[in-house]
C-alpha positions in Angstrom: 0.0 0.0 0.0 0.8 3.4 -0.6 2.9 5.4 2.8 0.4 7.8 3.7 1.7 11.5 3.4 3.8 13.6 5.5 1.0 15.8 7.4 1.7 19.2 6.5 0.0 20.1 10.0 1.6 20.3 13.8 0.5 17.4 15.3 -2.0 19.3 17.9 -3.5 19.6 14.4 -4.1 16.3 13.6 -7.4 16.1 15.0 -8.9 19.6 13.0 -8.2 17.7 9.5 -10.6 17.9 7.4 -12.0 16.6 3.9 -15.2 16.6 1.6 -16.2 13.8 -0.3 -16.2 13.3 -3.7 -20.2 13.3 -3.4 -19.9 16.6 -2.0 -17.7 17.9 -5.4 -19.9 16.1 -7.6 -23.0 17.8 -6.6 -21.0 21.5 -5.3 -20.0 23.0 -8.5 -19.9 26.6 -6.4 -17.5 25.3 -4.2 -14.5 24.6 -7.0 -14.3 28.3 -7.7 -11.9 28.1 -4.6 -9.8 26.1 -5.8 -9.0 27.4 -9.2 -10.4 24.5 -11.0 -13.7 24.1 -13.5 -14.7 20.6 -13.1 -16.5 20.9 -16.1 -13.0 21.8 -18.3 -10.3 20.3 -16.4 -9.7 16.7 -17.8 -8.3 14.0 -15.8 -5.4 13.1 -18.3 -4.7 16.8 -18.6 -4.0 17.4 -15.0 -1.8 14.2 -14.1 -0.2 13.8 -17.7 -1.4 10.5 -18.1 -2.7 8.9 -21.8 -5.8 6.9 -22.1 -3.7 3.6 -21.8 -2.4 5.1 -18.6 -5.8 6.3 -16.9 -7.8 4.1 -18.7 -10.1 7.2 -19.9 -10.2 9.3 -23.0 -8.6 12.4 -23.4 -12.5 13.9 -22.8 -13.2 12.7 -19.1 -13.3 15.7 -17.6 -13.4 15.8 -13.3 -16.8 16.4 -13.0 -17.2 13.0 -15.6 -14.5 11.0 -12.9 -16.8 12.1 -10.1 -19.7 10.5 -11.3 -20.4 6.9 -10.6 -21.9 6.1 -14.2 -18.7 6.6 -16.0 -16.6 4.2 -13.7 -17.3 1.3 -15.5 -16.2 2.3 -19.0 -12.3 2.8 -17.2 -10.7 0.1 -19.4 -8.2 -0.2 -17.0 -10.5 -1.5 -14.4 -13.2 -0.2 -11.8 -10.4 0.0 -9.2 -8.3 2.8 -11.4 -11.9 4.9 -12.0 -12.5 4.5 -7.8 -8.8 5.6 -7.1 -9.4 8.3 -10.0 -12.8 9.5 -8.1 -11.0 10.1 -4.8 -7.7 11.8 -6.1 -10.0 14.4 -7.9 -11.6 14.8 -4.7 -8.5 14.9 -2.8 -7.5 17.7 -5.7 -10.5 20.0 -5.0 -9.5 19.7 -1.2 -5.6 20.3 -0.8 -6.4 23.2 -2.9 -9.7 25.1 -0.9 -8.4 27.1 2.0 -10.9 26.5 3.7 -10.5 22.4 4.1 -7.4 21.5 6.6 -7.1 18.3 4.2 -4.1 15.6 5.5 -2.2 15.8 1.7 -0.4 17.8 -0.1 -1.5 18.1 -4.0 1.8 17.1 -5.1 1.7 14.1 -2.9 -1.8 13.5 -4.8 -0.3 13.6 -7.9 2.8 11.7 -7.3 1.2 8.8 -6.0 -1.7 8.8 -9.1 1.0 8.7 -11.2 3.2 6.3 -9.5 0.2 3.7 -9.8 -0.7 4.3 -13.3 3.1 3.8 -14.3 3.4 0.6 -12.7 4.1 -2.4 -14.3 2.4 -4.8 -12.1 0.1 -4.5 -9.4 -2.0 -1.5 -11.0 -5.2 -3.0 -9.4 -4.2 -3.4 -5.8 -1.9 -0.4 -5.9 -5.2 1.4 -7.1 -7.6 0.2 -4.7 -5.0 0.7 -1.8 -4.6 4.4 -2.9 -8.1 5.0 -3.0 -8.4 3.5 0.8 -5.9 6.0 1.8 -7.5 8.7 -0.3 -11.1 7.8 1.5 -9.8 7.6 4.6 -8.9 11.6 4.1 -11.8 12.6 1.9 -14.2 11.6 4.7 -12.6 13.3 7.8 -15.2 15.4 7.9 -16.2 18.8 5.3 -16.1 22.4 6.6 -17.9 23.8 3.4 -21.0 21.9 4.8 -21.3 23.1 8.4 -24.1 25.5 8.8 -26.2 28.3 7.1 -22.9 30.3 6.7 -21.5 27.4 3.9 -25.3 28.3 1.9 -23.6 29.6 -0.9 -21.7 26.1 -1.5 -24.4 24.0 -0.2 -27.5 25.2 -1.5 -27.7 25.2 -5.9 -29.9 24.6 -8.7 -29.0 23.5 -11.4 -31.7 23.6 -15.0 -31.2 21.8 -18.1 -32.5 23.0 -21.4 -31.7 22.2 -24.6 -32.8 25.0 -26.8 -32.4 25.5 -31.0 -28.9 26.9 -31.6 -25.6 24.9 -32.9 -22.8 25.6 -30.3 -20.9 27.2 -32.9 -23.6 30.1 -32.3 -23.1 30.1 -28.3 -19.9 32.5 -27.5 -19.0 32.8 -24.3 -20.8 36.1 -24.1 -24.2 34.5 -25.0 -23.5 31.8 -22.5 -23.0 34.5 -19.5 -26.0 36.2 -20.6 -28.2 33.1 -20.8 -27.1 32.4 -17.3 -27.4 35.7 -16.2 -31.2 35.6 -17.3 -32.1 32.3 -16.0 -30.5 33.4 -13.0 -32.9 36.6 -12.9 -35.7 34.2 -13.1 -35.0 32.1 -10.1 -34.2 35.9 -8.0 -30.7 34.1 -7.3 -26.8 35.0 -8.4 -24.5 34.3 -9.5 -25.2 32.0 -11.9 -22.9 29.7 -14.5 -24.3 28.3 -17.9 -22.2 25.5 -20.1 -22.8 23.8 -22.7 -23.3 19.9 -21.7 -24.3 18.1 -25.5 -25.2 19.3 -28.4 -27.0 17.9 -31.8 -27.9 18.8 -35.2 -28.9 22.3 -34.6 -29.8 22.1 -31.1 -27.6 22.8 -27.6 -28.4 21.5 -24.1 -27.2 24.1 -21.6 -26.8 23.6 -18.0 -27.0 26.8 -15.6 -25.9 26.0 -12.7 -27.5 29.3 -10.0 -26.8 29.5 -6.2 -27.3 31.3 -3.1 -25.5 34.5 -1.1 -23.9 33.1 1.8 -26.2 33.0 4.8 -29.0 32.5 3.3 -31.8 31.0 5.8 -33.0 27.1 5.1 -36.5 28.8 4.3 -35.6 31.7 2.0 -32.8 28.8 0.0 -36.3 26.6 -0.8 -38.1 29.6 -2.2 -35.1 30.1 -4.6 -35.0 27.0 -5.8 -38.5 26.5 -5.7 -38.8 29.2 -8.2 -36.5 27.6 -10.0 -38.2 24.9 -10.0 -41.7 26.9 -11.3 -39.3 28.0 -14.4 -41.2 27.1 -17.5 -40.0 27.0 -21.1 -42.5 29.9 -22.4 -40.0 31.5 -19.0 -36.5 30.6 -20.6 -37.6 31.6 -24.1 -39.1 35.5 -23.3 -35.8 35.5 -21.2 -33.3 34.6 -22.9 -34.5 34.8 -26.6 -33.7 31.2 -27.7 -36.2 29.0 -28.3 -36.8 26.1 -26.4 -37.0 22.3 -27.9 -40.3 20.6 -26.9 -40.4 18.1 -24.2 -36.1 18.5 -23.0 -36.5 21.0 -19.7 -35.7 19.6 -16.6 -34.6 21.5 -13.3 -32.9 19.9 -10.3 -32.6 21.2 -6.8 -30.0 20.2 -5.0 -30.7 18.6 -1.9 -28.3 19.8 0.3 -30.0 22.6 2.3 -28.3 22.4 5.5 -29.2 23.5 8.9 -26.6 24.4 12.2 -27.8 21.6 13.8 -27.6 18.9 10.7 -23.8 19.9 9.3 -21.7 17.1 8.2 -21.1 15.8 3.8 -24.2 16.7 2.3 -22.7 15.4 -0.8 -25.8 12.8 -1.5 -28.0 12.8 -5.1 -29.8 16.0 -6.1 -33.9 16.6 -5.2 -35.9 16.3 -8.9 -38.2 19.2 -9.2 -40.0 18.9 -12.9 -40.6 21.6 -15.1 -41.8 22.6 -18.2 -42.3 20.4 -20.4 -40.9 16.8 -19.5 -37.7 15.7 -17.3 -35.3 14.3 -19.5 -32.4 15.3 -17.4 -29.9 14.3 -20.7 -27.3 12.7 -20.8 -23.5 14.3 -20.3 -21.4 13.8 -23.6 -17.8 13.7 -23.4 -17.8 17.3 -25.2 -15.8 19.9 -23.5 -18.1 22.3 -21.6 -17.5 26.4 -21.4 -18.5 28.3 -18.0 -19.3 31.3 -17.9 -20.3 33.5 -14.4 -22.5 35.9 -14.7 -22.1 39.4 -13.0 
């Protein structure tokens, strides 16, 4: 097995470490602005030089994609690798946000990914041992969770729509004001639009809108119940673009903490349905462009 890291804490610090879970970075797309990272953009081979033979995924797997448990099983090199994969991108997002006291260093991280993927024997239990390690710090408990103050991170919406325009006619321009607009709908900012798939003359975009830290529980739920009310006659006197019959779908995320309930709210989004259908869609391995709004 891997030797777990030198702490970069005194050792009276060893019992404030801290971690979220990769649950908590797959559903908390707010919280990566911290960190200097777009989940959506930054690939897994890009960020620890690896190839597809390497990390088993293409070149398009993006963090956000490792995160999520539906693409682990297409890791050619084995479910272990995607699982290992899952918590280093976790263990990423945490060394990097100031506000997690996380037990390794993102260099260690990155060494040891590396060091597992170049082996020449062994990948699978080197992997899995990793991710054990990796777990083990990803689940000492998450800050960014603890109380109405960590709102702004904990609390999001997110809305799907795929509307008719190619993505060679969505600049990043038009994507911050779609966002900005959807986001005027819900009475929340800031908000982030990208675009998740596209097809013959249509585009799916995801806007992703969240709430001012300290937010109350109560006034959270009437955002993203609004949200929720969005229709697609709402999204097309909005934003202009008109929306493709039968492909809205809104999400709430789930995560609406209180003082006394803290701990990993990183657990599967609430379904609200609106408009017309919920066919959430399906992510394609297309790069995605963010885009905050003011």
């Amino acid at each position: 097995p891997p030797s777990p890291p030198p702490s970069p804490f005194e050792p009276e610090e060893e019992d404030k470490l801290e971690g979220c879970t990769p649950g908590y970075w797959k559903n908390h797309n707010l919280a990566w602005l911290a960190t200097g990272l777009d989940p959506t953009t930054q690939t897994v081979n890009d960020f620890f030089h690896l190839n597809p033979q390497q990390s088993g995924y293409s070149d398009r797997i993006t963090f956000a994609h490792s995160l999520h448990p539906a693409y682990h099983y297409y890791n050619h090199r084995g479910y272990a690798v995607a699982v290992m994969l899952k918590f280093a991108v976790a263990s990423v997002a945490d060394a990097r946000h100031p506000d997690v006291n996380f037990a390794a260093a993102e260099a260690w991280i990155y060494s040891e990914v590396r060091a597992v993927l170049h082996a020449s024997q062994g990948v699978w239990y080197k992997a899995y041992s990793l991710a054990l390690v990796l777990s083990r710090y990803c689940n000492a408990g998450c800050p960014l969770t603890a109380g109405l103050a960590a709102l702004a991170e904990a609390a999001e919406g997110r809305l799907a729509v795929t509307i008719q325009a190619s993505a060679a006619e969505l600049s990043q321009d038009d994507l911050e004001s779609f966002a900005d607009n959807v986001g005027g709908l819900a009475g929340a900012e800031p908000a982030w639009s990208s675009v998740e798939s596209v097809a013959a003359g249509s585009a799916r975009i995801v806007t992703l809108v969240a709430l001012p830290a300290g937010t109350d529980v109560e006034s959270a739920r009437l955002v993203l119940d609004k949200l929720a009310a969005v229709t697609a006659a709402d999204i097309e006197a909005a934003t202009g673009y008109a929306v493709v019959e039968g492909t809205m779908a809104v999400d709430a995320d789930a995560a609406l903490v209180s003082d006394e309930a803290g701990g990993d709210a990183g657990g599967a989004d609430g379904g609200f349905a609106a408009g017309a259908g919920t066919d959430a869609g399906a992510a394609s391995g297309s790069g995605s462009t963010s885009g905050e709004g003011s």
